[in-house]
N, C-alpha and C positions, 0 to 999 in steps of 0.2 A: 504494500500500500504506500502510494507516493506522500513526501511529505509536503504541508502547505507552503504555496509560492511565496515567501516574505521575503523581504532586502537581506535578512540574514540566514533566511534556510532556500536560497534556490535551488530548485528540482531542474536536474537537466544541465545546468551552468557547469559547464567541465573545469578544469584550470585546476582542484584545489580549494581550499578553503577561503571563504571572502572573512576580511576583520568585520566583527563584531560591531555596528554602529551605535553611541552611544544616544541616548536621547537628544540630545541636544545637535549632536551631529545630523540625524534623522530631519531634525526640521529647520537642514541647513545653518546653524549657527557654531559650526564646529570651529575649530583653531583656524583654518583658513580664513571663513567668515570673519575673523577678528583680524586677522591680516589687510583681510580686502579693507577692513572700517578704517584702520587705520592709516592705508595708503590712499583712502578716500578722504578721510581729514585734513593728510595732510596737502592734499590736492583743493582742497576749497580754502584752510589757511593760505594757501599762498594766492590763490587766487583774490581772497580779500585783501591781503596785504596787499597785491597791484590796485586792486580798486582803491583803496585809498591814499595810496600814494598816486594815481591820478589825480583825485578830486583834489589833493593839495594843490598840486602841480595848475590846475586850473583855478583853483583860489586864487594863487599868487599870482597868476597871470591877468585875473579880472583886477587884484588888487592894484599891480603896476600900471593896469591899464586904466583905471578909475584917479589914478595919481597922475598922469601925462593929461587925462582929458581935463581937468581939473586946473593946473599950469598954466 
């Protein structure tokens, strides 16, 4: 009698034995998942640090420019 198809007992899959998923692996949030968050973090930190050193960047440029028309 075959046994039930789950992520940890598949019937038919040759190869060997598959590791054991833990729960939280299961519903994708395993160590890699914490890998991807953090190279995702660190990809919007940077990203914000450009947006705001932008908007400086154009501060001081309306600011020089508000002092010349001003003169």
């Amino acid at each position: 009698m075959p046994d039930s198809k789950n992520i940890n007992n598949p019937v038919g899959q040759g190869g060997g034995q598959r590791k054991k998923l833990s729960r939280a692996e299961r519903q994708n949030n395993g160590p890699h998942r914490n890998l991807d968050r953090q190279g995702v973090a660190a990809q919007k930190a940077e990203l914000v640090r450009k947006m705001r050193e932008k908007a400086r960047a154009s501060e001081a440029a309306a600011q020089q420019g508000d002092d010349t028309t001003q003169n």
